[in-house]
MIGU-399529 format. One line per 2 residues: for each residue x negated, y negated, z negated of C-alpha. Coordinates in nm, 3 decimals, padded with zeros to 5 digits, always signed. Layout:
<nodes>
X Y Z  ...
</nodes>
This chain:
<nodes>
+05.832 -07.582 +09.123  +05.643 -07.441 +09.428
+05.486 -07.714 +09.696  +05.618 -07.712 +10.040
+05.221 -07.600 +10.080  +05.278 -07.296 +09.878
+05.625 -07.169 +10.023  +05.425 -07.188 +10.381
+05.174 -06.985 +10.273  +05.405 -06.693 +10.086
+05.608 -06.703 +10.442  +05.340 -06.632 +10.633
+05.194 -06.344 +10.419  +05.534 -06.235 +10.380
+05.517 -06.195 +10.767  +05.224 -06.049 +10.800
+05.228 -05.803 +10.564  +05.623 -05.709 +10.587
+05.549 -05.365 +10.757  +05.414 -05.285 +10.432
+05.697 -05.348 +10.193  +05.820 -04.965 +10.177
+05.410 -04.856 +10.075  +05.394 -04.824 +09.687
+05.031 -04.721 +09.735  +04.719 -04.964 +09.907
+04.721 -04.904 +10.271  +04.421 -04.936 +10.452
+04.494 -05.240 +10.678  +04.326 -05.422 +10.992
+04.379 -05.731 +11.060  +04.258 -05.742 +11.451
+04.353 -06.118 +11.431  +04.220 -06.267 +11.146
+03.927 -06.010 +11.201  +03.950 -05.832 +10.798
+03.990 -05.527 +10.618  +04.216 -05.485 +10.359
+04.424 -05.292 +10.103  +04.802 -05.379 +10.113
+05.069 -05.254 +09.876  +05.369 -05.411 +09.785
+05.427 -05.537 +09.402  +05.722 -05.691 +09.329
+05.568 -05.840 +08.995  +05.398 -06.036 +09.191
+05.490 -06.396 +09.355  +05.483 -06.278 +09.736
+05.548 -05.922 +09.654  +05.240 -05.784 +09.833
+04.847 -05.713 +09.597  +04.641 -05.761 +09.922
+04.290 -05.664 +09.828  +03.910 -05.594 +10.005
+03.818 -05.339 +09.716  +04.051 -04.968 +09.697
+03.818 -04.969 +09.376  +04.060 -05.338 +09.300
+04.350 -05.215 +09.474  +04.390 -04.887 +09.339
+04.283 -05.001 +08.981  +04.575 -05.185 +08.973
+04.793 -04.926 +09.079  +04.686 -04.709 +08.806
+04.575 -04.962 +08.558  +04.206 -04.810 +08.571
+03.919 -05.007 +08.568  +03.538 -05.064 +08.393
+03.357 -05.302 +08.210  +03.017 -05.393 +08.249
+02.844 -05.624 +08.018  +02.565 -05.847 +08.076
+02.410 -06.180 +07.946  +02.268 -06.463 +08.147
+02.161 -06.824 +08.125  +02.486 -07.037 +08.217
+02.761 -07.295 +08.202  +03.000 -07.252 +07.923
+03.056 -07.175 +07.506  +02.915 -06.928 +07.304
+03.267 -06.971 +07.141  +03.541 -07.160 +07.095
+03.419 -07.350 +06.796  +03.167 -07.505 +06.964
+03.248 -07.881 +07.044  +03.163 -07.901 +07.440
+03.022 -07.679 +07.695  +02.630 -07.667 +07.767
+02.380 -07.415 +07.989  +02.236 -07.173 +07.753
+02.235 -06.779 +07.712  +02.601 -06.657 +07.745
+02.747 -06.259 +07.675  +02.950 -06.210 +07.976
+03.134 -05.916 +08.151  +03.228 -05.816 +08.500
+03.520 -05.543 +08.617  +03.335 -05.420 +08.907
+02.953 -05.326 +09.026  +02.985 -05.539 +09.294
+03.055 -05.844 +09.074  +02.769 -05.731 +08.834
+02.571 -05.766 +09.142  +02.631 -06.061 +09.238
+02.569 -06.190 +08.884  +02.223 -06.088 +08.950
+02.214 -06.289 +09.299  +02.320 -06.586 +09.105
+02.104 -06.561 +08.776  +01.809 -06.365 +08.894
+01.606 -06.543 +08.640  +01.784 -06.455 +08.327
+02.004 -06.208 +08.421  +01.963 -05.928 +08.149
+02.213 -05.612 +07.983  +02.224 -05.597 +07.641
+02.041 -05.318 +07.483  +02.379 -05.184 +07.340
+02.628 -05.206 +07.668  +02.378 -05.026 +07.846
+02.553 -04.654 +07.807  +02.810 -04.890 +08.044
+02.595 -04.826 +08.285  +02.460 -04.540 +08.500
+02.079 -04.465 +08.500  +02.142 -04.510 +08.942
+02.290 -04.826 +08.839  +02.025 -04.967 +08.643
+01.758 -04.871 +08.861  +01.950 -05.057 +09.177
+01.952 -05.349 +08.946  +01.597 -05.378 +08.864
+01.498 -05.301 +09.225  +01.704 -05.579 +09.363
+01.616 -05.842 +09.048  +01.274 -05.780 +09.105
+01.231 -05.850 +09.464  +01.450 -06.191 +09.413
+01.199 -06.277 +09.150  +00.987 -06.202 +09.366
+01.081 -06.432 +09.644  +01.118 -06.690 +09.395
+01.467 -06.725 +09.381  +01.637 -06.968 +09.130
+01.940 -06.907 +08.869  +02.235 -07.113 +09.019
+02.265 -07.468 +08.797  +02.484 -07.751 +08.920
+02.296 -07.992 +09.114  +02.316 -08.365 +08.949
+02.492 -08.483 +09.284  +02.821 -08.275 +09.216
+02.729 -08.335 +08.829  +02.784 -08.674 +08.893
+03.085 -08.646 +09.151  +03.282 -08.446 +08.883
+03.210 -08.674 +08.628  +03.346 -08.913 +08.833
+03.631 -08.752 +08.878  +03.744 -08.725 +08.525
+03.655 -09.029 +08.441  +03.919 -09.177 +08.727
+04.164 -08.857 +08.634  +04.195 -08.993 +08.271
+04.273 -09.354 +08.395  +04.633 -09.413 +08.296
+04.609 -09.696 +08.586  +04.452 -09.591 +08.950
+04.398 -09.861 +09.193  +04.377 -09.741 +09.604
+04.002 -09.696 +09.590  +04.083 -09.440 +09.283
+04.346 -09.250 +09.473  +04.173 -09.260 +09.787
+03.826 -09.109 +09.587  +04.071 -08.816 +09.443
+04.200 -08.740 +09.793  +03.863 -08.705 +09.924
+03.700 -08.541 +09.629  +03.761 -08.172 +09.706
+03.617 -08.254 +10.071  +03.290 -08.403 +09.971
+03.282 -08.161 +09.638  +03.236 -07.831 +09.937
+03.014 -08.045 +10.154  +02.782 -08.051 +09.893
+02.819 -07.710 +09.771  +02.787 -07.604 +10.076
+02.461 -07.793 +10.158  +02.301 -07.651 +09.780
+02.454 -07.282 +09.874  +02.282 -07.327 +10.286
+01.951 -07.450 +10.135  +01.943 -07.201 +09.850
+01.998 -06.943 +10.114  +01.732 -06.990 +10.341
+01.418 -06.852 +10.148  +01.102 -06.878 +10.383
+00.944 -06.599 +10.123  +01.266 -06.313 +10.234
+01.191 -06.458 +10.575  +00.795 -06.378 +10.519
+00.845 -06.034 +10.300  +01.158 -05.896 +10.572
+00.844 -05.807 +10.808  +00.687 -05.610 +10.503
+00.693 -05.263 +10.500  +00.766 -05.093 +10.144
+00.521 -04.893 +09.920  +00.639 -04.682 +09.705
+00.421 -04.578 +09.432  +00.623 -04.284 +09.194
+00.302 -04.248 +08.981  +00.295 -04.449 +08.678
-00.050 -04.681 +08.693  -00.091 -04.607 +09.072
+00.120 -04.998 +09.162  -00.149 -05.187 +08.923
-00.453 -05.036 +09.088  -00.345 -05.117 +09.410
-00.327 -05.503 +09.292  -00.600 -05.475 +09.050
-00.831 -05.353 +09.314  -00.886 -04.986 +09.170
-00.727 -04.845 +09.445  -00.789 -05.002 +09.798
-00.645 -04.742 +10.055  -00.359 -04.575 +10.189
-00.377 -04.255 +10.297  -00.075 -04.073 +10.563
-00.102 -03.801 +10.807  -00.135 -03.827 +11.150
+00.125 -03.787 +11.376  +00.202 -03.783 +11.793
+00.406 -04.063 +11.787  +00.202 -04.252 +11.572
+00.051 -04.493 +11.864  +00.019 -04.909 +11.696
-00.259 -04.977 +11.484  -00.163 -05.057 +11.090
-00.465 -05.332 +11.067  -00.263 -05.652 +11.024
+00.068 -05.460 +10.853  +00.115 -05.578 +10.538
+00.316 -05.404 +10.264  +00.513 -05.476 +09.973
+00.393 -05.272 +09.665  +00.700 -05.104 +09.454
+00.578 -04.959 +09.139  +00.713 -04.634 +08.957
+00.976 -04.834 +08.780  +01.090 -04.935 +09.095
+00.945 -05.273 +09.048  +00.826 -05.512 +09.346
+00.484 -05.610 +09.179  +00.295 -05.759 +09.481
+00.158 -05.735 +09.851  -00.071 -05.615 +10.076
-00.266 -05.635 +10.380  -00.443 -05.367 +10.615
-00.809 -05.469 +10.676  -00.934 -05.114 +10.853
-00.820 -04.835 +11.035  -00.975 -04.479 +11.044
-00.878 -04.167 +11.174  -01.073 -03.903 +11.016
-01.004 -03.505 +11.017  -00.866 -03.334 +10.755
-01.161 -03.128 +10.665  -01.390 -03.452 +10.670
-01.219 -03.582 +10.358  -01.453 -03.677 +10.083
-01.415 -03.701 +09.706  -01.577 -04.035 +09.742
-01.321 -04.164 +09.996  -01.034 -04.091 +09.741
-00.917 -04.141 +09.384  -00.775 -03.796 +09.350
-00.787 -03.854 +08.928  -00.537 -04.164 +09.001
-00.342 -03.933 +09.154  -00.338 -03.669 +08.884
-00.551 -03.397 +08.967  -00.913 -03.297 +08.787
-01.078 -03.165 +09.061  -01.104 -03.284 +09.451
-01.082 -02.931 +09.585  -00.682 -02.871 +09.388
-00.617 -03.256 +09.484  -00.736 -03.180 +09.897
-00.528 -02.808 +09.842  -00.232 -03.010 +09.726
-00.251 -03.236 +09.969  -00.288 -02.999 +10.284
+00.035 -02.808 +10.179  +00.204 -03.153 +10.158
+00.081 -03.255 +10.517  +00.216 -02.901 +10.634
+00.561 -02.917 +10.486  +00.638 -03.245 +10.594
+00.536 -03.226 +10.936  +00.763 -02.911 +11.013
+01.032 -03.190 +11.027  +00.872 -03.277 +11.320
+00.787 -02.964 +11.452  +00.435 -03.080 +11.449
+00.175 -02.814 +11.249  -00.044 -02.888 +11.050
-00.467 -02.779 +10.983  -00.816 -02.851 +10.892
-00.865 -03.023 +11.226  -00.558 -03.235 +11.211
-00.634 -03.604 +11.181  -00.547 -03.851 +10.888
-00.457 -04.194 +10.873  -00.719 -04.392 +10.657
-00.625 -04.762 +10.588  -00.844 -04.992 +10.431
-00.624 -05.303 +10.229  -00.685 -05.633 +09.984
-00.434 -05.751 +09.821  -00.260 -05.997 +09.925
-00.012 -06.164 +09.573  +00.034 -06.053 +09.245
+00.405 -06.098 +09.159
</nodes>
């Protein structure tokens, strides 16, 4: 039997959304008072009539019965299966219906957050990379898997234990009345505190350096390689000494950080094989590595109208390193 509670509610979405009623489809709806996006379609399977959903990917899916599955494992709450006699954290198979979900598994089990070798054709190779890229930098900024804190351990423990009383006194009852309020306090005091990370505070003033050569990453950190080298341009007026940069290797990796000790701005026919590791880079000679290079200058800067020759002036930045993630 529904609550008063829940016969509110289905009147008021039953207002809201009542324009609706004749759309078989999702409609693409915004809500200018409540301030939301959504997809609307009316259902009558379901209890209000109307599958209200963020997602066309959700709202749509339904529609059609279409969907995916992605698989994953990581280190939670719960059973391996049913046989098992109680719930426990540990390594747990897992799925998800939507990329979104699967990446917000990753924001809440960074740590051990990991796809099976065999669900992997689930996902695309785009996918995958995304996944690394963004499980790497929260490894990087030390982020935590999510675990229940002892406090609400304790509070729900609590709560069962007075639950399975067959006799509650007032302080019982008045604990269960107040036990969903204090239960989101703390939640949202964990969540707050687990969201302000002073390292993605540090690293958002980072600039990003991409290395697409394999081995190029590790000799930036393991001191092989200690410059950057750019091109020149008008507009480029700030000095780099100070900027500091977070390294990205070739499997699109965050691996560790930087820091600009030196500027130099040095003509492009005064390069020297000495100032460069052009066999890093791939080439046997300095002369096809300089060639290379000067037809790479030229191209790009015909984006900015900006030409390119022996007398133009590069950018020659001197770094340490700064952490090894």
């Amino acid at each position: 039997m529904r609550s008063l509670k829940d016969k509110y509610y289905i009147w008021k979405e039953n207002r809201r959304y009542k324009k609706f009623k004749n759309c078989s489809l999702p409609y693409p709806f915004w809500d200018k008072k409540r301030d939301t996006f959504e997809w609307v379609y009316y259902d009558e399977s379901r209890q209000a009539g109307y599958d209200i959903q963020n997602s066309l990917y959700e709202a749509l899916g339904n529609v059609s019965n279409s969907g995916v599955i992605y698989h994953y494992k990581a280190y939670m709450y719960g059973r391996q299966n049913p046989e098992q006699e109680e719930a426990k954290y540990q390594m747990i198979e897992s799925h998800c219906h939507s990329f979104d979900e699967i990446v917000r598994r990753v924001y809440d089990y960074p740590e051990s957050f990991l796809i099976p070798d065999d669900c992997l054709e689930e996902y695309s190779q785009q996918e995958l990379r995304c996944l690394k890229k963004m499980q790497s930098y929260l490894k990087a900024i030390g982020l935590k898997d999510e675990k229940e804190s002892s406090e609400i351990a304790a509070l729900n423990e609590k709560w069962n234990e007075i639950d399975n009383k067959k006799e509650k006194n007032i302080k019982d009852r008045f604990f269960l009345l107040c036990y969903s309020k204090r239960w989101e306090k703390l939640r949202e005091k964990e969540k707050l505190e687990r969201y302000s990370n002073e390292k993605a505070l540090l690293y958002s003033s980072y600039r990003l350096l991409y290395t697409e050569k394999e081995g190029i990453a590790d000799a930036y950190l393991n001191g092989k390689k200690n410059y950057i080298l750019s091109r020149k341009y008008s507009f480029d007026k700030k000095t780099e000494v100070g900027n500091k940069y977070m390294v990205v290797n070739s499997d699109n990796e965050y691996c560790g950080t930087l820091e600009v000790i030196s500027e130099e701005f040095i003509p492009f026919k005064d390069l020297k094989a000495e100032m460069v590791n052009y066999k890093l880079a791939g080439y046997k000679t300095f002369l096809e590595y300089k060639e290379h290079l000067f037809l790479d200058y030229e191209e790009r800067g015909k984006i900015y109208k900006e030409e390119f020759t022996e007398d133009s002036l590069l950018i020659y930045l001197k770094v340490k390193v700064l952490k090894r993630f």
